[in-house]
N, C-alpha and C positions, 0 to 999 in steps of 0.2 A: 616443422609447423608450429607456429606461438598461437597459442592460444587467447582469444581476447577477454580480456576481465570486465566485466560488471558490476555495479553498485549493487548490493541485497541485503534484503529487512526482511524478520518476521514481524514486523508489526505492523498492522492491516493498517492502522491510524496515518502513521508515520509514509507506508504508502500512499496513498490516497493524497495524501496532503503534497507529497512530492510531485502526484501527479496534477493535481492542482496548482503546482507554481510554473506548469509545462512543462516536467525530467519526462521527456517519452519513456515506456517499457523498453525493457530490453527485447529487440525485434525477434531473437535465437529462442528465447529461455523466458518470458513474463514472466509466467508464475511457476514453481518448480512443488509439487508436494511431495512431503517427507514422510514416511511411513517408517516410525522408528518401533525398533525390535522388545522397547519395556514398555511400547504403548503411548509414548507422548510425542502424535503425531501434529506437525505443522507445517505450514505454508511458510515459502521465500517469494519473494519481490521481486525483481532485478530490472534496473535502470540502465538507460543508456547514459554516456557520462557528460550531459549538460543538456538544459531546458534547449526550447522551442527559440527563445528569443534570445539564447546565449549568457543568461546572466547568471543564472545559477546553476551549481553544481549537486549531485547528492552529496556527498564528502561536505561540503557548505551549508549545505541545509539538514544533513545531522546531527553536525556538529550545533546549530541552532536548537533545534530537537532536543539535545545530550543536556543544553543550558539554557532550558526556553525562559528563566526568568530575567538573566541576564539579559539575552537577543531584544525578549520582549522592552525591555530597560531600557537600553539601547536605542532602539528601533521601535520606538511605538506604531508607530503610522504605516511599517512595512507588514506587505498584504500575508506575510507567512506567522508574523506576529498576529492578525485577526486570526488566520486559521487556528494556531495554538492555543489559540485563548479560547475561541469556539470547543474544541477538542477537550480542553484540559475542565472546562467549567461545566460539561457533561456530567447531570445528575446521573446516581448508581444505577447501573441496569440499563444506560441507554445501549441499545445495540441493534433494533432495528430501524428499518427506513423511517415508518412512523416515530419512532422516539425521536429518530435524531431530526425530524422536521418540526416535531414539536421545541423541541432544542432550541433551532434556529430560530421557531417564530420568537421564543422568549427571549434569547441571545441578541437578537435586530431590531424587536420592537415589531416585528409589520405578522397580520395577521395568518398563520398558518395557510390559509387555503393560496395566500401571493406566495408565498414559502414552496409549496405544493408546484404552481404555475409555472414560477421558476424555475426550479428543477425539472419540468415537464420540457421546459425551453431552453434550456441551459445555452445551445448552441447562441442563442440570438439573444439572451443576457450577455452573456459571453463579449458579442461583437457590440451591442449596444451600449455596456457598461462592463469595459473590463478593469476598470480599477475600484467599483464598488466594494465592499464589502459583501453584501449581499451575494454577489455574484463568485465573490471567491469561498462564502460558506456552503453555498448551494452546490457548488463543483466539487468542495467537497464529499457531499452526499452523495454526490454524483457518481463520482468516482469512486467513494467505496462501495457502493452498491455493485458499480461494474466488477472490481476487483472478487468481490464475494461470488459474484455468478461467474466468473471467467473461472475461480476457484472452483467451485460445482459442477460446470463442465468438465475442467480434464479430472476430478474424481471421477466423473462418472463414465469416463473413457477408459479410466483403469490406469489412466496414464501419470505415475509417480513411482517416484525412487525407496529402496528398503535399506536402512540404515540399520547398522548392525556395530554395535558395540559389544568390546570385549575385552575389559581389563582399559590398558591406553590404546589399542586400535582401534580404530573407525572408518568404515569403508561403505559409501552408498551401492549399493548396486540398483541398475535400471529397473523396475518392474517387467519394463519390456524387453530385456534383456534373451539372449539365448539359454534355455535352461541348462547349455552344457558348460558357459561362462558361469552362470548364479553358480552351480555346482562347486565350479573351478573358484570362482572368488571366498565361498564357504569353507573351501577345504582350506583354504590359509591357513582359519583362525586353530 
């Protein structure tokens, strides 16, 4: 049995954005939480390995990510270059919906409550104007808000993995795992 690999990010930004250029979740695994054993727990991402419309890849958009000065250089007018820029020009502290609409209105010029609207509509932005700007900061929002609550639910399922370090081993175990496995994978270390 081969197992299929996945694109995965912790960073919620870098999500969001990728789903914004169309990279669907990963259908198996979207969002994976980590429950690490010194306490610094975090979310994974996972993509399927190319957008809606076949043009981009995560490994592609990345690597844009990794050099978003260069991309942006490059590529001005490309809609991942708005998102970036959107993203990166985020005054301190922005992290809620509100901040980051407020963001937007000042990032686009157009009055917060159309800001608001749009995001309320996204789907039919979306189809009306998909090469806007507008439309790809708003999807933005968009999607990381979903990203956040999809997060929020499987915590609140209980359903995430325990990472366990120990010297150079590291071993996730399931949370939901059988407790005679957790047992059995514990007594490795």
């Amino acid at each position: 049995m081969t197992q299929r690999q996945s694109f995965g990010t912790g960073d919620i930004n870098l999500a969001a954005a990728m789903t914004t250029m169309g990279i669907p979740p990963d259908p198996v695994n979207p969002v994976e939480l980590i429950a690490r054993d010194n306490g610094r727990d975090y979310t994974r991402f996972h993509f399927r390995e190319v957008s809606y419309c076949g043009k981009y890849t995560p490994e592609e958009l990345s690597s844009a990510w990794t050099d978003a000065d260069q991309f942006k250089a490059e590529n001005p007018s490309h809609p991942f270059s708005v998102v970036m820029g959107f993203i990166s020009s985020r005054p301190q502290g922005c992290s809620l919906p509100d901040n980051w609409m407020e963001h937007a209105a000042e990032y686009l010029q157009m009055p917060v409550d159309a800001v608001r609207k749009t995001c309320k509509g996204i789907d039919a932005a979306c189809k009306a104007s998909p090469e806007s700007p507008a439309t790809y900061v708003c999807a933005f929002i968009v999607n990381r808000c979903d990203l956040i609550a999809h997060t929020h639910r499987k915590a609140n399922m209980g359903n995430h993995s325990n990472m366990m370090e120990r010297g150079k081993s590291i071993t996730t175990i399931p949370e939901l795992a059988p407790e005679r496995i957790k047992k059995h994978l514990l007594s490795q270390y």
